[in-house]
C-alpha positions as CSV (number, residue, x, y, z in Angstrom):
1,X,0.0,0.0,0.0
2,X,1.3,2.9,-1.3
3,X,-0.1,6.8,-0.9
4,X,1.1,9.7,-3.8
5,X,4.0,12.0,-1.6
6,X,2.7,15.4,-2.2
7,X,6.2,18.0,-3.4
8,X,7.7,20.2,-1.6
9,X,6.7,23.6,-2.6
10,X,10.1,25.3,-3.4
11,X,10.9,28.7,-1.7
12,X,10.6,32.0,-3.6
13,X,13.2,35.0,-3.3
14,X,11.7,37.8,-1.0
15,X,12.4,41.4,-1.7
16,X,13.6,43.7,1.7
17,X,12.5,47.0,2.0
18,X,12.5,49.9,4.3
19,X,14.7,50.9,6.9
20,X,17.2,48.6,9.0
21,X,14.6,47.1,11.9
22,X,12.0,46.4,9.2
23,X,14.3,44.5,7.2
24,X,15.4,42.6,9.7
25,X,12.1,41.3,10.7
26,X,11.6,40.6,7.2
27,X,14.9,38.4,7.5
28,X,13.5,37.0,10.1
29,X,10.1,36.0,8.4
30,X,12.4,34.9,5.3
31,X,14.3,32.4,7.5
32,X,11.2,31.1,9.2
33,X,9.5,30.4,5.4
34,X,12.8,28.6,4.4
35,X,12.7,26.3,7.4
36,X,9.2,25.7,6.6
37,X,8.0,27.3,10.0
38,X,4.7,28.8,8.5
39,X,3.0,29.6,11.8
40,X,5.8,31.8,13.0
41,X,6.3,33.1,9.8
42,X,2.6,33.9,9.1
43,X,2.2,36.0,12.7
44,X,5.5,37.8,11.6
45,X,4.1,38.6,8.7
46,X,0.6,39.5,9.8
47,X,2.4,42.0,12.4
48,X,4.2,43.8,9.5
49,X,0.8,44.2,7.7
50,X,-0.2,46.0,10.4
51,X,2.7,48.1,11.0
52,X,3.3,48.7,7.8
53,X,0.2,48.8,5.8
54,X,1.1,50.9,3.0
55,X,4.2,48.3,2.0
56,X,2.6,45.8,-0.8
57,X,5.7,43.3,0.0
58,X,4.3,42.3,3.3
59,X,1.2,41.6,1.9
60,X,2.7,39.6,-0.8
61,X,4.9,37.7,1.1
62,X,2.0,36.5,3.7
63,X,0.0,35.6,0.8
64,X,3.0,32.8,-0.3
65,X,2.7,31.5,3.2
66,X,-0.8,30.8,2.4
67,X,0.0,29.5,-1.1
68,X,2.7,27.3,0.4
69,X,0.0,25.9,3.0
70,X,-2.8,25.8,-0.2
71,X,-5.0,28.4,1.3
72,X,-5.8,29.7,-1.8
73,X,-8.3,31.9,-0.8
74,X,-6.7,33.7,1.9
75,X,-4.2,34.3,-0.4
76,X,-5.9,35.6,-2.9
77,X,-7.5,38.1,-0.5
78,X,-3.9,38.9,0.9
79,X,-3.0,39.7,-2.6
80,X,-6.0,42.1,-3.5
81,X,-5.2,43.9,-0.2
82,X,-1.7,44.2,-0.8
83,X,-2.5,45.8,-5.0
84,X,-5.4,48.4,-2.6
85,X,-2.6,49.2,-0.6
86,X,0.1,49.7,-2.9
87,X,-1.2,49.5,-6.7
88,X,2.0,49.7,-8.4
89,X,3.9,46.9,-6.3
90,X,4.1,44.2,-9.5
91,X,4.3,41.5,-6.9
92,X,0.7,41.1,-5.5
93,X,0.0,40.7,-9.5
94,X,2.3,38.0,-9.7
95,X,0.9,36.5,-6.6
96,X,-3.0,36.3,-8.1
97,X,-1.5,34.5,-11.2
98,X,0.2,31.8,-9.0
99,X,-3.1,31.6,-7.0
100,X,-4.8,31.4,-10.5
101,X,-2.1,28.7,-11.9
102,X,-3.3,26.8,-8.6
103,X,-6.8,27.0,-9.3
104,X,-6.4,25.6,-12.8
105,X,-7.1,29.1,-14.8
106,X,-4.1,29.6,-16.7
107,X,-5.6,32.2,-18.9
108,X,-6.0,34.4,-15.8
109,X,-2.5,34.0,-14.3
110,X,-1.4,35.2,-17.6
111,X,-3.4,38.3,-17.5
112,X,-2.2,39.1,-13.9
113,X,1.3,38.2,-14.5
114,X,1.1,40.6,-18.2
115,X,-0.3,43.3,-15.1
116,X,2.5,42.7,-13.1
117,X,4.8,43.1,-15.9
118,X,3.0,46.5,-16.9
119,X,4.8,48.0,-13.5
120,X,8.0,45.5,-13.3
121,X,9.3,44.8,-16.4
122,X,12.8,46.2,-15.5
123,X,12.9,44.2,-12.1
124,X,14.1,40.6,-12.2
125,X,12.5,40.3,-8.8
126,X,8.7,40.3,-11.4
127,X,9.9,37.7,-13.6
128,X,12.1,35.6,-11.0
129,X,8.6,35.3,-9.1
130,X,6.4,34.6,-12.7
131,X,8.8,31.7,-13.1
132,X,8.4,30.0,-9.7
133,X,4.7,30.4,-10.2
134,X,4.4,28.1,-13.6
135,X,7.2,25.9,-11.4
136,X,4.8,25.9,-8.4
137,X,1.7,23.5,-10.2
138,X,0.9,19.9,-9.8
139,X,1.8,19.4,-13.7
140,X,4.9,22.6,-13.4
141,X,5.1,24.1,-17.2
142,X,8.3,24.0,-17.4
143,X,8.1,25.8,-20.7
144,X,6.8,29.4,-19.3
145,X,9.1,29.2,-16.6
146,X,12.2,29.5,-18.0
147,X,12.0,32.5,-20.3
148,X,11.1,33.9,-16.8
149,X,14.0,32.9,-15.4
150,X,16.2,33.6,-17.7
151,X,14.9,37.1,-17.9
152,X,15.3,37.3,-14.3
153,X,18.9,36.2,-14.9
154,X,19.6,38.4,-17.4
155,X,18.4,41.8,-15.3
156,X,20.1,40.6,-12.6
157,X,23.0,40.9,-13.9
158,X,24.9,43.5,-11.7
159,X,24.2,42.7,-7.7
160,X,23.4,38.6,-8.4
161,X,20.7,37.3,-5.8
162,X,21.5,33.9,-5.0
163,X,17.7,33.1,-5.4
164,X,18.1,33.2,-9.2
165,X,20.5,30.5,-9.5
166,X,18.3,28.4,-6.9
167,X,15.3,28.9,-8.6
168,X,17.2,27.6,-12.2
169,X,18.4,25.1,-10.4
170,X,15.2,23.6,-9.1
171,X,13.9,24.3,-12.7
172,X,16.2,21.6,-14.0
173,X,16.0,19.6,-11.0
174,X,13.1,18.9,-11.4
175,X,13.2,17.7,-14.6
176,X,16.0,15.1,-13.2
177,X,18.9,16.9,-15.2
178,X,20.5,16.8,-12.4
179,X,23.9,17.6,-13.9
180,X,22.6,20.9,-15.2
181,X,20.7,21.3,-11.8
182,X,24.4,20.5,-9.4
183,X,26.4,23.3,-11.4
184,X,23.4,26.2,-11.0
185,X,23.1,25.0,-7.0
186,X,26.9,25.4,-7.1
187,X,26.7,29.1,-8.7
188,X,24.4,30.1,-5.4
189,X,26.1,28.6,-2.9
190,X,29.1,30.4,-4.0
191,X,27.5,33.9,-3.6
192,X,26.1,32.6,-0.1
193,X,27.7,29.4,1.3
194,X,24.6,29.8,4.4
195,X,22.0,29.2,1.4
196,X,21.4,25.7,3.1
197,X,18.6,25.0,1.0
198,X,20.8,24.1,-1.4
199,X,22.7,21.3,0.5
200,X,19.1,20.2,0.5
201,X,18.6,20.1,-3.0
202,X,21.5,18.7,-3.8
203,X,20.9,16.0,-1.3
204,X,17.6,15.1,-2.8
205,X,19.0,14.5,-6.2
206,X,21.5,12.4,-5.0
207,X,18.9,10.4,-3.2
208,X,16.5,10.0,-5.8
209,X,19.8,8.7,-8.2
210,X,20.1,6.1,-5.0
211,X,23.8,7.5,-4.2
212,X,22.4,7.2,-0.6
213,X,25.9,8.5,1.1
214,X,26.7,11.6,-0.8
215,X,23.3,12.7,0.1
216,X,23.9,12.1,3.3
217,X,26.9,14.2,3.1
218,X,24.9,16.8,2.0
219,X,22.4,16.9,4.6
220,X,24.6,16.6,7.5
221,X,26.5,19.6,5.5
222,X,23.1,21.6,6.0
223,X,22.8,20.6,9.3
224,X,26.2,21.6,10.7
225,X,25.9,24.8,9.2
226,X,22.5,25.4,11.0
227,X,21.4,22.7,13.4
228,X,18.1,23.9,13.8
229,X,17.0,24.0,9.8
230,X,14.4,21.8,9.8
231,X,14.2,20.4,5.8
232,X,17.6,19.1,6.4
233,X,16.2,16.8,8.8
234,X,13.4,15.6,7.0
235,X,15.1,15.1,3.9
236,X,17.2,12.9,6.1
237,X,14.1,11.4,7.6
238,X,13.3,10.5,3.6
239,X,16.4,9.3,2.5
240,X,17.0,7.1,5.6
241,X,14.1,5.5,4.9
242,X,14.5,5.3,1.3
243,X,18.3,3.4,2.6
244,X,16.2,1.2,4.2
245,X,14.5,-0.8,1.9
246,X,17.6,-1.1,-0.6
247,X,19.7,-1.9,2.6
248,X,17.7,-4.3,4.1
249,X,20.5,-5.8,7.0
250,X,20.6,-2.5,8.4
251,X,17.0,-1.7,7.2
252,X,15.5,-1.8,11.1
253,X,18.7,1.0,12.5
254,X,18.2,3.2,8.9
255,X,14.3,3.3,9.9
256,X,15.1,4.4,13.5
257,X,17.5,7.2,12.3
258,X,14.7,7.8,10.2
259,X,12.0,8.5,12.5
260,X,14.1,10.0,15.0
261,X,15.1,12.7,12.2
262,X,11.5,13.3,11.6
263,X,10.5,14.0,14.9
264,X,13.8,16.2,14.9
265,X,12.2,18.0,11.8
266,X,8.8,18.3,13.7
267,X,10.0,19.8,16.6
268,X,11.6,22.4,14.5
269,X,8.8,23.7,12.5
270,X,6.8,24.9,15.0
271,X,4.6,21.8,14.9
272,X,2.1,23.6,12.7
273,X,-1.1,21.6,10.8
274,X,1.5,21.4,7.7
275,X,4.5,20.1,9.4
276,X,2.0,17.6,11.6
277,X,0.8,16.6,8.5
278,X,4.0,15.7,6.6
279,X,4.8,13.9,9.4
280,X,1.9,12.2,9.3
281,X,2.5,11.2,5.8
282,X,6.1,10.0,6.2
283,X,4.0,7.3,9.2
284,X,1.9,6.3,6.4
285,X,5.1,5.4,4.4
286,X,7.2,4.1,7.0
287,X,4.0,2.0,7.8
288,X,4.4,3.2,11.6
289,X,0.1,2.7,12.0
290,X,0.6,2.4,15.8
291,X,2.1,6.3,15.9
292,X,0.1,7.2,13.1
293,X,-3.3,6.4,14.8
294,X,-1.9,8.7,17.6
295,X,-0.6,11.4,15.1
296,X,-4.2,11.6,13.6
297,X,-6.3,11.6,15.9
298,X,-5.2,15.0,17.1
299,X,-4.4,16.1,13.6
300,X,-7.2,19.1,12.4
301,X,-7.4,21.4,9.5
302,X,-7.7,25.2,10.6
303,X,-11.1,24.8,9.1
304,X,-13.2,21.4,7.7
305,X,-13.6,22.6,4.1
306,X,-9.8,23.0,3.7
307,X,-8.9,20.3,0.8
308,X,-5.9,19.0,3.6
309,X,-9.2,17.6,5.7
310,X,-9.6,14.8,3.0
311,X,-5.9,13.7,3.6
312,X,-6.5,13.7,6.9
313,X,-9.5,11.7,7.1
314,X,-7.6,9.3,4.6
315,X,-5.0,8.5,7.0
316,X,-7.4,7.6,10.1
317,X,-9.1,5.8,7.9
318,X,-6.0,3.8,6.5
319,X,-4.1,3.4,10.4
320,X,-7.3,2.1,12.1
321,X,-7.8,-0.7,9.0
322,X,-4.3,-1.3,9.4
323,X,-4.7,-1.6,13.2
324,X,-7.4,-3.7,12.8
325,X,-10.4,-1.7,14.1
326,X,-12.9,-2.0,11.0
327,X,-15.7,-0.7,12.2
328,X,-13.8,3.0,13.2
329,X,-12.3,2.3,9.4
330,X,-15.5,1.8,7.7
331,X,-16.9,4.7,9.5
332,X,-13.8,7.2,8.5
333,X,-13.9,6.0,5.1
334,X,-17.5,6.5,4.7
335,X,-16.4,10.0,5.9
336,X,-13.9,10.1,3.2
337,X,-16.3,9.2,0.3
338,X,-19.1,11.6,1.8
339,X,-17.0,14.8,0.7
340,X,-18.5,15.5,-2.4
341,X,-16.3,18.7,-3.1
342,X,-12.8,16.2,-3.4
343,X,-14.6,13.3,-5.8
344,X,-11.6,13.8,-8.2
345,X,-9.0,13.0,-5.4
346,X,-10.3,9.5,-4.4
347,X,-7.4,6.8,-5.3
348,X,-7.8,3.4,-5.9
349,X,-6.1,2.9,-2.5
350,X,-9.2,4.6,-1.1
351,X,-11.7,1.7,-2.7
352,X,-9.5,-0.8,-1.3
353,X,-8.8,0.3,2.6
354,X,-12.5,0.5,2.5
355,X,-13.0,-2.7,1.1
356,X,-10.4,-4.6,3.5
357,X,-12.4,-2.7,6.5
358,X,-15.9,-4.2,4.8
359,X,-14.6,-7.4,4.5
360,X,-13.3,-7.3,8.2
361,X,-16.8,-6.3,9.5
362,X,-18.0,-9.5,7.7
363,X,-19.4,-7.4,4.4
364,X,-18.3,-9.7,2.1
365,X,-20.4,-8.6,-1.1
366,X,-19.5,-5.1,-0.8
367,X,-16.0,-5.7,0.0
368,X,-15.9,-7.4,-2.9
369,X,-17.2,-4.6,-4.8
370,X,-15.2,-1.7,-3.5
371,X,-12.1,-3.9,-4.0
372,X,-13.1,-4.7,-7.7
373,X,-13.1,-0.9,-8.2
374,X,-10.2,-0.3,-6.4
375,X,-8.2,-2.4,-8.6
376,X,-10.3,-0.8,-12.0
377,X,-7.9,2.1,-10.6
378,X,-4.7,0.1,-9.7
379,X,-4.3,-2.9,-11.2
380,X,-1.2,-3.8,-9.4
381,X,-3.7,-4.0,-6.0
382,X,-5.6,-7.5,-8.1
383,X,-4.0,-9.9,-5.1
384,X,-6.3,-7.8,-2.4
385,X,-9.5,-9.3,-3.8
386,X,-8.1,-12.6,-4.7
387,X,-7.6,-13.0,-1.0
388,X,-11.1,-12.8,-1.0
389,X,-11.9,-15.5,-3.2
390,X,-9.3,-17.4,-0.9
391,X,-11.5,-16.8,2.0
392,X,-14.3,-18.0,0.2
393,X,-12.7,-21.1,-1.4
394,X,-11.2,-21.8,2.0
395,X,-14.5,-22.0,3.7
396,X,-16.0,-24.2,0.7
397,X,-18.3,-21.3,-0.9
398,X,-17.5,-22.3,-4.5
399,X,-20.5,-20.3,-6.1
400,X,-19.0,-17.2,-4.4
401,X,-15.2,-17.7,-4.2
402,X,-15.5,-18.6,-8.6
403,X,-16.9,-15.3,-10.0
404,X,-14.4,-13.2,-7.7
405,X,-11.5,-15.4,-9.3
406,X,-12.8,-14.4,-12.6
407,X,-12.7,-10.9,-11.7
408,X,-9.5,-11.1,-10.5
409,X,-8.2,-12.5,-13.7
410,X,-10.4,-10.3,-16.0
411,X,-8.8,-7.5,-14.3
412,X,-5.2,-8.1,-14.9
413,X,-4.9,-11.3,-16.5
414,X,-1.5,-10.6,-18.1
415,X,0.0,-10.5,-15.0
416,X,2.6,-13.4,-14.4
417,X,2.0,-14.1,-11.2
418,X,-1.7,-14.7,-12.0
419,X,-0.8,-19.1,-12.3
420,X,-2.3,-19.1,-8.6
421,X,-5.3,-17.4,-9.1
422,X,-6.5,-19.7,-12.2
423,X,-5.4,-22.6,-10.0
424,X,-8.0,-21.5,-7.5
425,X,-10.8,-21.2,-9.9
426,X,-10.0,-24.5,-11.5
427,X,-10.2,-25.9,-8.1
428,X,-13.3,-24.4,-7.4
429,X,-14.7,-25.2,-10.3
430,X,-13.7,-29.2,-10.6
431,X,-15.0,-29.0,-6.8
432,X,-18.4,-27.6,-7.6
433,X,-18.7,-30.3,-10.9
434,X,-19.0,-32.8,-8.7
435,X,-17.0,-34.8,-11.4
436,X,-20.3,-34.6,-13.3
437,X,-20.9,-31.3,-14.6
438,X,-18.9,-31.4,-18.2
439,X,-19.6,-27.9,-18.7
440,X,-18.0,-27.2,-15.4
441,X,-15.3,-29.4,-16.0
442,X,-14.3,-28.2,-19.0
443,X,-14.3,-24.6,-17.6
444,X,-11.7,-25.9,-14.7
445,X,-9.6,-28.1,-17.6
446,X,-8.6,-24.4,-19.0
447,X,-8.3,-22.7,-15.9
448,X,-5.5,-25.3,-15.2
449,X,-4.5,-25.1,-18.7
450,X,-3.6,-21.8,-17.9
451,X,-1.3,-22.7,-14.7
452,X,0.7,-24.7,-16.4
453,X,1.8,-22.1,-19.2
454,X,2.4,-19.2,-16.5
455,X,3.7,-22.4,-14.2
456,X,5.1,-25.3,-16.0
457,X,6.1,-27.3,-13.3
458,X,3.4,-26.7,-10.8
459,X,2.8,-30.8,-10.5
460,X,-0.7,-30.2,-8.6
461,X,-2.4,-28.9,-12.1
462,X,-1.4,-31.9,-13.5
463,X,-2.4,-33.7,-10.9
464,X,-6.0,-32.4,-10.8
465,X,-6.0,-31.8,-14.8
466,X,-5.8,-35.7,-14.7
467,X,-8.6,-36.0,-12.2
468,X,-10.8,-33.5,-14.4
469,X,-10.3,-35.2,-17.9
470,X,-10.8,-39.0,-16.0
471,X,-13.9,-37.1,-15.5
472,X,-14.6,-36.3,-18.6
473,X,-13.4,-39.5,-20.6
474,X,-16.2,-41.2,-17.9
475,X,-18.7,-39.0,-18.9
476,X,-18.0,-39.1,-22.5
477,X,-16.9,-42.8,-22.9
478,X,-18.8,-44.8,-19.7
479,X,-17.8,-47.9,-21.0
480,X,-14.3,-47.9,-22.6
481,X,-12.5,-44.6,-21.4
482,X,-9.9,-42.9,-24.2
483,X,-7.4,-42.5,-21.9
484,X,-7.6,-38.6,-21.6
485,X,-6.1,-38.3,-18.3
486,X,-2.4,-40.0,-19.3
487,X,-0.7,-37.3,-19.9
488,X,-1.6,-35.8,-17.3
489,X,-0.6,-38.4,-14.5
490,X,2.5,-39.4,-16.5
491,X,3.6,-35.7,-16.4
492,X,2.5,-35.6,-12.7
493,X,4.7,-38.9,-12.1
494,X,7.5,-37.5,-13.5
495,X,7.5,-33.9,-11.9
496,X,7.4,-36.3,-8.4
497,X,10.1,-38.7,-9.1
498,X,12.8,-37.3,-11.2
499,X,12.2,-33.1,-11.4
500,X,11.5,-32.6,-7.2
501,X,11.9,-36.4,-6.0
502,X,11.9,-34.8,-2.5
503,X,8.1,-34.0,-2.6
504,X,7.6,-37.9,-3.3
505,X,7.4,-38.5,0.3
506,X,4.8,-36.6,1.3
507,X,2.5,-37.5,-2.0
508,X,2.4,-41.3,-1.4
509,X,-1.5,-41.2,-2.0
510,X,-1.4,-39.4,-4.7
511,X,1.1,-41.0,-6.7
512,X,-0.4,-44.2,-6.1
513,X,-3.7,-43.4,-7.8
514,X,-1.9,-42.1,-10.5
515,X,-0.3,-45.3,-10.9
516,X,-3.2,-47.2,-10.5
517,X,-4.6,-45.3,-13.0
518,X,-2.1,-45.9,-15.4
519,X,-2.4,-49.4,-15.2
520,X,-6.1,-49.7,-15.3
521,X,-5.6,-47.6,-18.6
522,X,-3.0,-50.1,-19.9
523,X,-4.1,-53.3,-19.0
524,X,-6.1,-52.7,-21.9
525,X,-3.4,-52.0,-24.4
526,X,-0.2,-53.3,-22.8
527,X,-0.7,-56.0,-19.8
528,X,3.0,-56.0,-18.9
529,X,2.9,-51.9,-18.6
530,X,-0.1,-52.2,-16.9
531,X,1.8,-54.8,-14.2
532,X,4.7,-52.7,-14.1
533,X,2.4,-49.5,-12.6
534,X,0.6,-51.4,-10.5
535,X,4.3,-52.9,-9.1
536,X,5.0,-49.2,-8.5
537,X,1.9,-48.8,-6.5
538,X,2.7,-51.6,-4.1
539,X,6.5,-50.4,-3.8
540,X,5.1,-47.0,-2.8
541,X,1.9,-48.3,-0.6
542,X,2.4,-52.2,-0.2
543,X,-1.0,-52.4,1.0
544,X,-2.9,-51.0,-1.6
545,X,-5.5,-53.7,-2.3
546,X,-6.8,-52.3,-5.8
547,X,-3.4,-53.1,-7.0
548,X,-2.8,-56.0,-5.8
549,X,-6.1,-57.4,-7.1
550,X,-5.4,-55.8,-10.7
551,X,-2.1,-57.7,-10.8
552,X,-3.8,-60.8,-10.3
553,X,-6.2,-60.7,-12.5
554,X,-3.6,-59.7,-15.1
555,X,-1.4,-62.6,-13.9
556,X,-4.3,-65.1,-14.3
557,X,-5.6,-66.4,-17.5
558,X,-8.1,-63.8,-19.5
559,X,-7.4,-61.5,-16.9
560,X,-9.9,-58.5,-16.6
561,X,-8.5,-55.8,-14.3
562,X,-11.2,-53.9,-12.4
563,X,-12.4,-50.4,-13.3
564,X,-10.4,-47.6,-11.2
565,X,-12.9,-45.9,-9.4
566,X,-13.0,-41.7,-10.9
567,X,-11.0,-39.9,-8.1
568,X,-13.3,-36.6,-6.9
């Protein structure tokens, strides 16, 4: 069970104005945005609106805070505040188009960012900012942003702002060129070696190319250089886990440093909804459900329609299925599927959790049906509902456990690990025949048909193919069978003597009705194969009495073995 890792919204260059003690607070609410500390950053910000009302940077710089938190429409109103307070201040423009670009309405980003331009052309602080926004999307356009950026690079020319290098650098890092990316990050850090963002960066590139120590090296640079930069740590958090799973002997200590890192990182950003919700997130995917049930259950959105209220809802959901408690989990995914305004955002994950918890509360049919959907969306989730049909085959429901097997198959039926799944609904299906429904049987036959091509030395589809077409061949020929089953229990003989003779053992039953079989068939066609099976009966099983009758009759005059009974 996987969930989709939302990005990391990437910082945007602040301008400083005014005189020295504005711009330091300024600094300060700079510093608190970069380590992701939004709360502090957001009450620094909302005292410099006050203080300085006239000053359309404070109001623009709030307003990120809330697009880096996705409170759009705070942000928004920030923004139109900020233009009433200072119309000529290109910024607040620039802010409405990125608010725009995250509402999905490109065409009126662009008119706000042409009405930024109309008062900032000249200042590569305008285009620097137009450039993040069209980075700053779900889907970035990577294609408006860097004629922005390169403009901003090209004004800037004389005193060079760090954030111009960062911001190219993100714009190829994102695009995993990260050769292009490293040399840009290199460019900023030499104008300011504190830009500790950038050891980030750099660090996440290295992770995501799996080069797991030099992006530790990285991070620890960051946190040396500031011990109490939070993003270092959870980067670390991330990338120790990531470690984990490609390291797995030391996968249990790499998944403690992990979690220890991002409690580090949540102690450090102010413990705000955002930063209690990332953590909550990285519980999901370090499959900590214990600490996440805790984590959640305290977890609120500063209001219920904020779009963060879904994901949070999600996770109770998921951690009290995973912890076992179906009922709570039916009840918060029932929650989940009840907000009618985030339809779009339901993953196939969603189906299944709620499924699982149905099937846990004993609601088998609409487990099965909220699973079935699940996988419509995820087809690598098919194995959740063929433990269904396991369950049902398991407690001998054959008319319910077949159709879910068929589903199962129908749904991803060129997977290769699907030889299992048709071996259950053959099963099921010979079962249910009764050894007497042809229809049936047939149906089975090339279920098991279909084992052996994914699985050609799975000896128990041989075994019961053999069972199914003796089945058939009595059906079809009652009074001289055609020997449709040989094949089959030579094939099975084989697989149990010579390919795995170590399974022999524990199959003595079973190989000695195929032998049996085998010399029932022969005695008709070939008496002295027909004794030497039934000799390889009693060597196996020395009192089996159906052989030793068959080899008597065989050894007497006229012999006439007796018919082998059809195995169910």
């Amino acid at each position: 069970m996987k969930m989709i890792k939302k990005a990391i919204t990437l910082s945007l260059g602040l301008v400083m104005m005014g005189g020295a003690s504005f711009a330091q607070s300024l600094a300060d609410a700079k510093k608190a945005i970069d380590a992701e500390q939004y709360q502090k950053a957001s009450a620094m910000l909302k005292t410099l609106v006050n203080s300085q009302a006239s000053k359309g940077e404070n109001y623009f710089s709030l307003g990120e805070v809330y697009l880096r938190t996705d409170d759009i429409d705070s942000a928004r109103a920030i923004f139109l505040k900020g233009i009433t307070a200072e119309p000529k201040y290109a910024l607040n423009y620039v802010g409405l188009g990125h608010a725009d670009l995250k509402s999905n309405n490109a065409t009126s980003a662009k008119t706000n960012f042409d009405k930024a331009l109309s008062f900032g052309a000249k200042d590569y602080l305008t285009y620097l900012a137009i450039g993040r926004a069209y980075l700053d999307q779900k889907t970035p356009d990577y294609a408006a942003a860097l004629p922005n950026l390169q403009k901003a690079d090209e004004l800037d020319s004389k005193d060079k702002d760090p954030e111009t290098f960062v911001a190219l650098g993100d714009y190829y890092a994102m695009q995993k060129k990260n050769s292009e990316a490293y040399n840009i990050y290199l460019r900023a850090t030499d104008i300011n070696p504190a830009l500790y963002r950038v050891n980030v960066q750099i660090g996440k590139m290295y992770k995501e190319a799996y080069a797991f120590a030099e992006a530790e090296a990285q991070l620890k640079k960051a946190v040396a250089g500031d011990p109490n930069y939070g993003p270092a740590y959870r980067e670390l958090a991330e990338l120790y886990l990531q470690w984990s799973y490609q390291d797995p002997k030391n996968g249990e200590a790499k998944r403690a440093e992990a979690s220890t890192n991002m409690k580090k990182y949540l102690d450090l950003t102010d413990k705000s909804f955002d930063s209690r919700l990332r953590y909550a997130q990285f519980l999901v995917y370090a499959e900590d459900f214990a600490t996440l049930s805790n984590e959640v259950a305290t977890l609120n959105a500063p209001d219920a329609n904020n779009p963060k209220t879904f994901v949070v809802i999600r996770m109770r959901g998921y951690s009290a299925i995973e912890n076992k408690n179906y009922p709570q989990g039916v009840q918060f995914m029932n929650e989940l599927f009840a907000r009618k305004q985030d339809t779009s955002r339901i993953l196939g994950s969603d189906y299944l959790y709620l499924g699982k918890a149905l099937q846990g509360t004993g609601n088998d049919s609409l487990a099965v049906l909220n699973i079935t959907k699940g996988i419509e969306l995820d087809t690598t989730k098919v194995e959740e509902l063929a433990e269904i049909g396991k369950k049902y085959y398991a407690a001998k429901s054959y008319d319910k456990a077949i159709p879910v097997f068929k589903k199962v198959i129908a749904l991803n039926s060129k997977n290769p690990n699907m030889a299992m799944n048709y071996y259950y609904l053959g099963l099921a299906e010979y079962v249910k025949s009764g050894a007497k429904d042809r229809a049936l049987l047939v149906e089975s036959d090339s279920a098991l048909a279909k084992v052996i091509t994914l699985a050609p030395e799975y000896d128990p589809a041989f075994l019961y193919r053999a069972r199914i077409n003796k089945a058939i061949d009595a059906i079809d020929n009652p009074e001289t069978q055609k020997g449709l089953a040989v094949p089959f229990y030579e094939k099975y003989i084989t697989l149990l003597t010579v390919t795995k003779p170590e399974k022999a053992a524990a199959n003595v039953k079973n190989l000695a009705d195929s032998y049996n079989y085998l010399g029932f068939y022969y005695s008709g066609v070939d008496k002295e194969k027909a004794k030497e099976y039934f000799n390889k009966t009693l060597s196996i099983d020395p009192a089996n009495a159906y052989a030793a009758d068959n080899l008597k009759l065989l050894n007497a005059p006229a012999a006439q073995p007796k018919k082998a009974p059809i195995k169910k």
